[in-house]
NUTILO-724663 format. One record per residue (C-alpha): residue number from 1; residue in one letter; x, y, z. Coordinates in Angstrom, 1 decimal, padded with zeros to 4 digits. Example, Ala and Ser with C-alpha at 12.3 -4.5 7.8 and 13.67 -1.06 7.14 Angstrom:
BEGIN
ATOM    nr   rest       c1       c2       c3
ATOM     1      a    012.3   -004.5    007.8
ATOM     2      s    013.7   -001.1    007.1
This chain:
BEGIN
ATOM    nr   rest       c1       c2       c3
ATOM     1      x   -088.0    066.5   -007.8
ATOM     2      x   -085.1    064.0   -006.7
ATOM     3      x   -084.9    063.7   -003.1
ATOM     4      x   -082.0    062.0   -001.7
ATOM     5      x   -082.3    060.5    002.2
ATOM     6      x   -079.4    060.0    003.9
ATOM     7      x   -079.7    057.6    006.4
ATOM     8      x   -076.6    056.3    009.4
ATOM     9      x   -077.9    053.2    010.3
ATOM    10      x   -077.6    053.3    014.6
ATOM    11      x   -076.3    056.8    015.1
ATOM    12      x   -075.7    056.4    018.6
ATOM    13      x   -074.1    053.9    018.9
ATOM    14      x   -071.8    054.2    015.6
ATOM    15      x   -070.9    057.6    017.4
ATOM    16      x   -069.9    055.6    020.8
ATOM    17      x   -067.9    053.5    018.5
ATOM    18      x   -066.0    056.0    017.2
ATOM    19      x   -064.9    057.4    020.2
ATOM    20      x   -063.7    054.4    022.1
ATOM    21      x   -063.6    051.6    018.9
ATOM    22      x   -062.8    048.6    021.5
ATOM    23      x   -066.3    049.1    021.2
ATOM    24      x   -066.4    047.4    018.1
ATOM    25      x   -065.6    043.8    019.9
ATOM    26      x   -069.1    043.1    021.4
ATOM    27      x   -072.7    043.5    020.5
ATOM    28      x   -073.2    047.9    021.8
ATOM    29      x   -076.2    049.3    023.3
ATOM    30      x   -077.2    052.6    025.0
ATOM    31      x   -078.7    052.5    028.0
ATOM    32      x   -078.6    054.5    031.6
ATOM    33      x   -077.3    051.5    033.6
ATOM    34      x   -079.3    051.2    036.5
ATOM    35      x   -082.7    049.5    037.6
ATOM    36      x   -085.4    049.2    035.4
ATOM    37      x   -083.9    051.6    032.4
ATOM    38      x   -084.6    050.0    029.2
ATOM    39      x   -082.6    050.2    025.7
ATOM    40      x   -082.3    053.6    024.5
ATOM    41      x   -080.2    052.5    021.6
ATOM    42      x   -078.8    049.3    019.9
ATOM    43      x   -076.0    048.4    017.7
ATOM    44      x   -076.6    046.3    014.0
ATOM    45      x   -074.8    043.5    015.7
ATOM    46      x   -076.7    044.1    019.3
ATOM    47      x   -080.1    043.7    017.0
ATOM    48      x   -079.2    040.9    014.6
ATOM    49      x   -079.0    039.1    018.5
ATOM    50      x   -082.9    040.3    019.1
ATOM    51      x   -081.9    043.6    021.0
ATOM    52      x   -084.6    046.1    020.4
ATOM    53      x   -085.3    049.6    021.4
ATOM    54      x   -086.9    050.0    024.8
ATOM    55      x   -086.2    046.1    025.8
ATOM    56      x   -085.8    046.3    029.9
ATOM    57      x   -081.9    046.3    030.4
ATOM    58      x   -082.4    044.1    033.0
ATOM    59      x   -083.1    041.7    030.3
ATOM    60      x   -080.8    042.3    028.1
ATOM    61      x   -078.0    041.9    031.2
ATOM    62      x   -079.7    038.5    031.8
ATOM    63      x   -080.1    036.9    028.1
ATOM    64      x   -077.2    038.4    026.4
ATOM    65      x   -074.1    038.6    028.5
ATOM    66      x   -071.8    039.6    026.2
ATOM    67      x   -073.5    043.0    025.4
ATOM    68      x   -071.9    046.4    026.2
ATOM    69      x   -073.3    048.9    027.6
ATOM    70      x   -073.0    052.5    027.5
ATOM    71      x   -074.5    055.5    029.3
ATOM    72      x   -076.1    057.9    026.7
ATOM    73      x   -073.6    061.0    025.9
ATOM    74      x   -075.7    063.8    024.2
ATOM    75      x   -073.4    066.0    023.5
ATOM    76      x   -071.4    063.6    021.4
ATOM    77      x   -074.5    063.0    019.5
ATOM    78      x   -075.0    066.6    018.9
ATOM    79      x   -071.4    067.3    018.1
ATOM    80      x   -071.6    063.9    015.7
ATOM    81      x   -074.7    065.1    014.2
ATOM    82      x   -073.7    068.9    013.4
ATOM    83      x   -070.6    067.4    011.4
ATOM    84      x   -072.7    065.4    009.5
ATOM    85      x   -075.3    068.2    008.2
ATOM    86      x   -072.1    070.6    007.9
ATOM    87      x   -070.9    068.2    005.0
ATOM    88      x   -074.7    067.6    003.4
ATOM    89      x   -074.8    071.7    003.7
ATOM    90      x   -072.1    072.1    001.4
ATOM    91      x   -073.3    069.2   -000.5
ATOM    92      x   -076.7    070.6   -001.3
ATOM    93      x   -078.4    074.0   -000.2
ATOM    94      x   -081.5    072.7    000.7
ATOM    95      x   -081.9    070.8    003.5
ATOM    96      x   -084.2    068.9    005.7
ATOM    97      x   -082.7    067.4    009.1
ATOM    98      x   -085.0    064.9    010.2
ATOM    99      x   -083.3    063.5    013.3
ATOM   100      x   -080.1    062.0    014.7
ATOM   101      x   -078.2    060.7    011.1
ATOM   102      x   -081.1    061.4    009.2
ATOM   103      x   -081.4    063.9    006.6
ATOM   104      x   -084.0    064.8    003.5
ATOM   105      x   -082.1    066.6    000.3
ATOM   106      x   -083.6    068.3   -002.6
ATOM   107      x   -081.3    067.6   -005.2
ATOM   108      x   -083.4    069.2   -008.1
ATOM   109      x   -081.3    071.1   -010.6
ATOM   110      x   -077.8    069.4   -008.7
ATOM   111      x   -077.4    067.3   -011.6
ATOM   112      x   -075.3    069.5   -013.3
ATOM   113      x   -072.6    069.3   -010.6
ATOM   114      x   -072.2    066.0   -009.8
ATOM   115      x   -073.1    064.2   -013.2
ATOM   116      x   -076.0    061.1   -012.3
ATOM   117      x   -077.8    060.9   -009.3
ATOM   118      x   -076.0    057.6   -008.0
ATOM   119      x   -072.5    059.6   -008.5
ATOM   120      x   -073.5    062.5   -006.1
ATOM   121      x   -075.2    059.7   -003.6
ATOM   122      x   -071.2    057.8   -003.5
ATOM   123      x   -069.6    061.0   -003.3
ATOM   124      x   -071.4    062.2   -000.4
ATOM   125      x   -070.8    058.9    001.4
ATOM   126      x   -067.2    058.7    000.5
ATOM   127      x   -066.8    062.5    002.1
ATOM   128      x   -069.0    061.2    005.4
ATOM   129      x   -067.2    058.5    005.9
ATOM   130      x   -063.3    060.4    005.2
ATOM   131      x   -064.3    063.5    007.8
ATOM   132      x   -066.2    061.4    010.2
ATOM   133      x   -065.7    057.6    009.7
ATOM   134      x   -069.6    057.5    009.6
ATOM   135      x   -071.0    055.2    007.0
ATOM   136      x   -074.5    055.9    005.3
ATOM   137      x   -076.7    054.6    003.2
ATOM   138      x   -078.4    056.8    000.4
ATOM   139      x   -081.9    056.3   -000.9
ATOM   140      x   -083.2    058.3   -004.5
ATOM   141      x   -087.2    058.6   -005.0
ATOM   142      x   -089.2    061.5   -006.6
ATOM   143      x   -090.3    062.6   -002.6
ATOM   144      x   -089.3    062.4    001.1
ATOM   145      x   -090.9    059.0    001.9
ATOM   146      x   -090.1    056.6   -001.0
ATOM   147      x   -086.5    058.0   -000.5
ATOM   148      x   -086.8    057.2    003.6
ATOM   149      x   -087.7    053.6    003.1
ATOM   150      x   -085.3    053.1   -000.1
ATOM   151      x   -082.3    054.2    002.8
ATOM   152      x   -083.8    051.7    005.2
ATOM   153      x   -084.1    048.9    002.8
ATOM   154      x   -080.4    049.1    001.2
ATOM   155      x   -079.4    048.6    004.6
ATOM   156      x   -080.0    044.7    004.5
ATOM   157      x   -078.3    044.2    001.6
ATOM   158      x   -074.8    045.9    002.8
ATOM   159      x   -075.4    048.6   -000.5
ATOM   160      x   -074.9    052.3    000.2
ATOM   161      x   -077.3    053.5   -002.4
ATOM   162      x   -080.5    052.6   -003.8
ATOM   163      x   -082.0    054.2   -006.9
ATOM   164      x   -086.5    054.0   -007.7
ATOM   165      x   -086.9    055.3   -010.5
ATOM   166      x   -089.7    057.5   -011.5
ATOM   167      x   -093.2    056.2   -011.5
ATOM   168      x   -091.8    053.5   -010.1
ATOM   169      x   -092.8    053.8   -006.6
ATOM   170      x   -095.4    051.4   -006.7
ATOM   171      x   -093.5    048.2   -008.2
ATOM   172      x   -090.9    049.2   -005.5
ATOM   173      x   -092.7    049.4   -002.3
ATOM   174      x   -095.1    046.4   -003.3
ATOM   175      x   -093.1    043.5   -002.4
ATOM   176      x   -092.1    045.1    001.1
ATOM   177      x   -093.3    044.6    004.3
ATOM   178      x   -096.3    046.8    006.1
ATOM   179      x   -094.4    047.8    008.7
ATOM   180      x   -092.3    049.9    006.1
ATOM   181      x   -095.2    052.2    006.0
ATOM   182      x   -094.9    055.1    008.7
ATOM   183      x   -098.4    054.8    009.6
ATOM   184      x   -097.6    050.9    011.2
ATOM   185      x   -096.9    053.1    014.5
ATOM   186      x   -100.5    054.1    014.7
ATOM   187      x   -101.6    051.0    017.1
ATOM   188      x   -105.0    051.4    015.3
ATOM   189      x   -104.0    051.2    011.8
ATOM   190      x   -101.6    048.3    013.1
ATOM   191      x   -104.4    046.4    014.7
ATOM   192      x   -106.2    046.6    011.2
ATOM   193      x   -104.0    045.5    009.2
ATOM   194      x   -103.4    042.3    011.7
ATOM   195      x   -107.0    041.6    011.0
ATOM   196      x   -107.5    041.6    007.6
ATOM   197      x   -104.4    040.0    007.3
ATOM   198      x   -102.5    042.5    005.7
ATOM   199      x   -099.1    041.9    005.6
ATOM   200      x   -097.6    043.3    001.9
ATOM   201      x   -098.1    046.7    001.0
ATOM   202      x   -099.1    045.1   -002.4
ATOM   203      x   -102.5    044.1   -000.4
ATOM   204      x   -103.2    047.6    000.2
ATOM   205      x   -102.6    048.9   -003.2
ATOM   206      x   -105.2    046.0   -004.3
ATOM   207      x   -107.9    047.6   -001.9
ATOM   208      x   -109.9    050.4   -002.8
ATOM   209      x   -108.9    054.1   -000.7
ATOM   210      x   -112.4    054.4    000.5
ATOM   211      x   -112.3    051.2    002.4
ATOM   212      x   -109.4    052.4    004.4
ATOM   213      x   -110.9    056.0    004.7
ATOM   214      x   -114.0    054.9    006.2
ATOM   215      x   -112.2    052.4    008.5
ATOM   216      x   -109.8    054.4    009.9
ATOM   217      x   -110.4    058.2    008.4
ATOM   218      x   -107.7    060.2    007.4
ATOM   219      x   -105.1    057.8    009.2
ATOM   220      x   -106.6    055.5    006.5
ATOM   221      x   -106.3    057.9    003.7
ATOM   222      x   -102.7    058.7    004.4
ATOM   223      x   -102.1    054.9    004.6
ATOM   224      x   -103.2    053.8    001.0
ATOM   225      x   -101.8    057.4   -000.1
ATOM   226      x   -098.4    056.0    001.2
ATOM   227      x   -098.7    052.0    000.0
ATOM   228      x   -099.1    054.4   -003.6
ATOM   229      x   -095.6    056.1   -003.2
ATOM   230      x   -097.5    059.5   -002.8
ATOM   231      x   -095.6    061.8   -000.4
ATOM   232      x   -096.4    066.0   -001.4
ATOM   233      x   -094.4    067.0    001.0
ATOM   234      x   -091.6    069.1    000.0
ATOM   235      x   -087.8    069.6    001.9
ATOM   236      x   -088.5    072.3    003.9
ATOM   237      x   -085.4    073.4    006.0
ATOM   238      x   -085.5    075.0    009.6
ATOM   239      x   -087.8    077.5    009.7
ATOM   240      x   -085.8    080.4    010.8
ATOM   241      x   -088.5    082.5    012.5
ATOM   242      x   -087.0    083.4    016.4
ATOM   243      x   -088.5    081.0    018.6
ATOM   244      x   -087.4    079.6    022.1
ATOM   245      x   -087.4    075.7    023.0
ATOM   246      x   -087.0    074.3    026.1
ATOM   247      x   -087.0    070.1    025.9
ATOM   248      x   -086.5    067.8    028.2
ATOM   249      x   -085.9    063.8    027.4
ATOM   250      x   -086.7    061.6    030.4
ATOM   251      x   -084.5    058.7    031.1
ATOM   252      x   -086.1    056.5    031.3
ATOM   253      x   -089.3    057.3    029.7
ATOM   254      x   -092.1    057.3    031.8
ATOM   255      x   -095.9    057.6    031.7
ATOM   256      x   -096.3    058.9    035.3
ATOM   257      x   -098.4    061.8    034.7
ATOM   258      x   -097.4    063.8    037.7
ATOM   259      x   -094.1    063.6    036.4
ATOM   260      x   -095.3    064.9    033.0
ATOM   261      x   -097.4    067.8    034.4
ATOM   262      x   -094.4    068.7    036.4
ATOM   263      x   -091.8    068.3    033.7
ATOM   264      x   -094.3    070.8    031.5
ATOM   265      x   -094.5    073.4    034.3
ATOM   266      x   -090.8    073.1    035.0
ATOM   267      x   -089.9    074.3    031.0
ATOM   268      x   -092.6    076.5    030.9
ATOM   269      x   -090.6    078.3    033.8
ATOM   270      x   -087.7    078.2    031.7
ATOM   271      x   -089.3    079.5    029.0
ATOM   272      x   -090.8    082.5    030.3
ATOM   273      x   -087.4    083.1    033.0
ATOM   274      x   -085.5    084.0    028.9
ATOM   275      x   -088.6    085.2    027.6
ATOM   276      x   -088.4    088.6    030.3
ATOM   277      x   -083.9    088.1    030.4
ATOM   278      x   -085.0    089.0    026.8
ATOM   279      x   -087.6    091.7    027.1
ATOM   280      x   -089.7    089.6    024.5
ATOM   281      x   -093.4    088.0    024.8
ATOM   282      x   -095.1    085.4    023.2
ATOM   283      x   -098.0    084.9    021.4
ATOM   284      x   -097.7    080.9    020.0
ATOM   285      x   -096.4    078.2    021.3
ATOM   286      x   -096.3    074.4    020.2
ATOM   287      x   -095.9    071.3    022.6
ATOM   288      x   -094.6    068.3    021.6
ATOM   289      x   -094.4    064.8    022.9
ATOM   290      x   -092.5    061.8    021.4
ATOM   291      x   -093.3    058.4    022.8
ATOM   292      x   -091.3    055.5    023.2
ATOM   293      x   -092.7    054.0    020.3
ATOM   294      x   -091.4    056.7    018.2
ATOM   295      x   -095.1    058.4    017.6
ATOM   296      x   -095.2    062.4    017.9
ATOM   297      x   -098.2    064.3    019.1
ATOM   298      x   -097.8    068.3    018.3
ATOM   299      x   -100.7    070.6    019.2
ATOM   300      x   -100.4    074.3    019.2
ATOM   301      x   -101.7    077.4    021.1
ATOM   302      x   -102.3    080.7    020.6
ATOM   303      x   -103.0    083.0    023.4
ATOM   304      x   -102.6    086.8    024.7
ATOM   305      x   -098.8    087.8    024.1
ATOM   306      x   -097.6    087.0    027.7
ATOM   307      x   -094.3    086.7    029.2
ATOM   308      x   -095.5    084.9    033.0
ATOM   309      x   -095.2    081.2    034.1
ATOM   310      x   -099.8    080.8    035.3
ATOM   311      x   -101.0    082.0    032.2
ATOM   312      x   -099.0    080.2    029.5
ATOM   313      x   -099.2    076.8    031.9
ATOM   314      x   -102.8    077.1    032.1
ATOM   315      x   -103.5    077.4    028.2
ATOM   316      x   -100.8    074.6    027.5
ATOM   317      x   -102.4    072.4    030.2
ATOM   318      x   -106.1    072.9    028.4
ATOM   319      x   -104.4    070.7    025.5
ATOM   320      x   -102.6    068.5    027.9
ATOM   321      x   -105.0    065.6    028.0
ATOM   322      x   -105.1    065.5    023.9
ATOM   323      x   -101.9    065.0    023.4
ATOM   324      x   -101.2    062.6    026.2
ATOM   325      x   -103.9    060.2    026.0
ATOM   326      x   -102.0    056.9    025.1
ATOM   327      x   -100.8    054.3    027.3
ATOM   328      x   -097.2    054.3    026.1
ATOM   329      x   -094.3    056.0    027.9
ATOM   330      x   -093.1    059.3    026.9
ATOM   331      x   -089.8    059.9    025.8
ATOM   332      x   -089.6    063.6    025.5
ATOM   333      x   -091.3    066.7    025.9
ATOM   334      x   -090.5    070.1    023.9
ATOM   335      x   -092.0    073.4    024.3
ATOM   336      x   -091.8    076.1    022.0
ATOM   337      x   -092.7    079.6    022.0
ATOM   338      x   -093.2    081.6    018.6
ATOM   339      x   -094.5    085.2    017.4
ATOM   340      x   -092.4    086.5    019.9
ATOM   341      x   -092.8    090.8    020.2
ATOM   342      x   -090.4    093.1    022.3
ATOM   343      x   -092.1    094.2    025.4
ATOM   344      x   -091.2    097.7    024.6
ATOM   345      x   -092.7    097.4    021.1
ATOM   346      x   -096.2    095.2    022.1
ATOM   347      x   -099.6    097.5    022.3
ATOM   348      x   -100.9    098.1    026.0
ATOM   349      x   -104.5    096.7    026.1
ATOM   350      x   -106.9    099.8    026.9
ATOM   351      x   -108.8    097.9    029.7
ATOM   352      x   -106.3    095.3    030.9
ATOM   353      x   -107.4    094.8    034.7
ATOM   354      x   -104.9    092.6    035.3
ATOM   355      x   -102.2    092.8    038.1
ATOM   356      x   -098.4    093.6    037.4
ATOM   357      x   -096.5    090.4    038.5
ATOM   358      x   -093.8    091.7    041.1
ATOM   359      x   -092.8    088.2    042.4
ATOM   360      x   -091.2    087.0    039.1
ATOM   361      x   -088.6    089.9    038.6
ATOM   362      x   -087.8    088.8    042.3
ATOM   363      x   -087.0    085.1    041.3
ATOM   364      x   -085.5    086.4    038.2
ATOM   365      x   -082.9    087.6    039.9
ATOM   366      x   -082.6    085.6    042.6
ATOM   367      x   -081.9    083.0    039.5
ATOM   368      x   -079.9    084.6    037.6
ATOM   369      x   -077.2    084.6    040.8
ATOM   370      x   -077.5    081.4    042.1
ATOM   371      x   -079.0    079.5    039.2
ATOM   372      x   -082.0    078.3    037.2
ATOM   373      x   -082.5    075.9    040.2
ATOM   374      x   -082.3    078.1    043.2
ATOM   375      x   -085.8    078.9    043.3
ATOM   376      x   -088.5    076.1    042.6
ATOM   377      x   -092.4    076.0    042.5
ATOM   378      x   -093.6    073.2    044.4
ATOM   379      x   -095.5    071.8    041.2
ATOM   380      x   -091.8    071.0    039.3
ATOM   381      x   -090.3    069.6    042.1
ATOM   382      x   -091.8    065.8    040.6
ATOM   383      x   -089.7    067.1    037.2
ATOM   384      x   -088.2    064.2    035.5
């Protein structure tokens, strides 16, 4: 199974440079520019300088005075992005997006159109870069993570593709670095690996699987299943089951938990206010936290198909702690509710005691008048 990843090295800020290229002069970072925001994005010039993601501005202002900055501009992100996976669409029908400029393609059975692998992976950059003046980098692996870190690594040698053969994964990633292994996020696994003095992923090939299992458990398992080149995930595109999300990205991030709590109740209003504007409940939902370091907690619920604001916030808030347990700052939160059922279709409950909310029609419409924000619960007035 060939698996192409596309990969636009610094989105954001390519994005920013295309719209205004006198951008293109100076060292370009995102960041909100007031006190004590910290880098939400950096240029390939802005990090060859040191620059990293979620260095204090205030820093950056101070040691590198030539830097632009740039307030962060979402839309054009989103705008960027959907042109990009409207060309890879019509490139290839199955699709993985995996973020902002980053995409996973299943090219099996594609050969037949565009001849060798490498010829589909220049065409496809030749057509980004002519409809959006974005350049990318391809990498070509049998699965979803050689190809990830063949993207990355072409990147410091100004290529645009890079082709590992098959059964060749292991002779690839050898020579490379640890931190080219997802699992270098995981503070634990990182803190191991500083102590035995692991710094090739050749050293963990040489070491036995069990070692690491037992050390670490499955983190440890997935971590010499990686240094292998083993990856069984398939592309799997959007799911398309209807859902409803609600996010919310704080800028800055912050670990203040009052904020969090609030930031969670505050969605979960949103949530259920177009859960009853569309006569649906739900019965699953799935919270999700990225911190700044890039790691992503998911834990889902199921509960009693339910349409009101207590309920759901009390069953999400019994897996609050879980997911937020980490000293790190949080960059964004994302509720979503799944399984949803029409409220005229779902099955009464024969001995349901419980009482018919009449306040939350009430705010419905008060909200639907003036705005989502007319009406607050004192608990989401701390809402990032």
């Amino acid at each position: 199974m060939p698996v192409f990843h596309l990969d636009i090295e610094a989105f954001l800020t390519a994005a920013e440079r295309i719209r205004d290229p006198a951008l293109q002069r100076a060292p370009l970072v995102v960041a909100l520019p007031r006190a004590r925001s910290s880098v939400i994005a950096a240029s390939p010039d802005a990090k060859q300088l040191g620059i990293v993601r979620d260095m204090p501005l205030e820093r950056v202002q101070r040691d590198f005075p030539g830097v632009r900055v740039v307030p962060p501009d979402h839309r054009l992100y989103d705008r960027a992005n959907t042109a990009v996976l409207e060309i890879v669409h019509d490139f290839c029908p199955l699709v993985e997006p995996v973020g902002y400029g980053h995409v996973a393609m299943d090219m099996t059975g594609m050969r037949k159109l565009y001849g060798s692998l490498e010829d589909a992976a220049r065409l496809l950059c030749k057509q980004l870069k002519q409809q959006t003046r974005l350049s990318a980098t391809v990498g070509i692996a049998a699965n979803k993570l050689v190809s990830t870190i063949a993207a990355k690594e072409v990147q410091k040698n100004n290529e645009i593709l890079y082709l590992v053969p098959d059964d060749q994964e292991v002779r690839f990633l050898a020579p490379l670095a640890c931190r080219a292994l997802p699992e270098w996020n995981d503070r634990t696994v990182r803190r191991l690996l500083f102590e035995l003095n692991l710094r090739r992923i050749s050293q963990i090939q040489a070491i036995p699987r069990d070692i690491f299992s037992f050390a670490l458990g499955k983190p440890g398992t997935n971590l010499h299943r990686h240094a292998m080149g083993i990856d069984p995930q398939p592309v799997t595109p959007p799911d398309q089951t209807p859902r409803l999300v609600e996010t919310h990205r704080f800028i800055p991030d912050t670990n203040d938990d009052r904020v969090l709590q609030a930031t969670v109740y505050r969605l979960v209003e949103k949530l259920c206010f177009s859960m009853r504007a569309k006569e649906v409940t739900a019965r699953f939902a799935v919270m999700h936290m990225i911190y700044s370091d890039d790691v992503h907690r998911r834990r889902s619920f199921r509960f009693i198909a339910c349409n009101e604001e207590q309920p759901l916030y009390r069953t999400l808030m019994a897996g609050y702690r879980r997911l937020c347990d980490r000293r790190r700052r949080v960059r964004s939160i994302s509720i979503t509710v799944q399984e949803l059922v029409s409220t005229r279709e779902a099955q009464l409950l024969l001995f349901d005691k419980s009482k018919p909310n009449r306040l939350a029609p009430k705010l419905d419409a008060i909200r639907q008048r003036f705005g989502r924000d007319a009406v607050q619960v004192g608990r989401a007035l701390k809402a990032g």
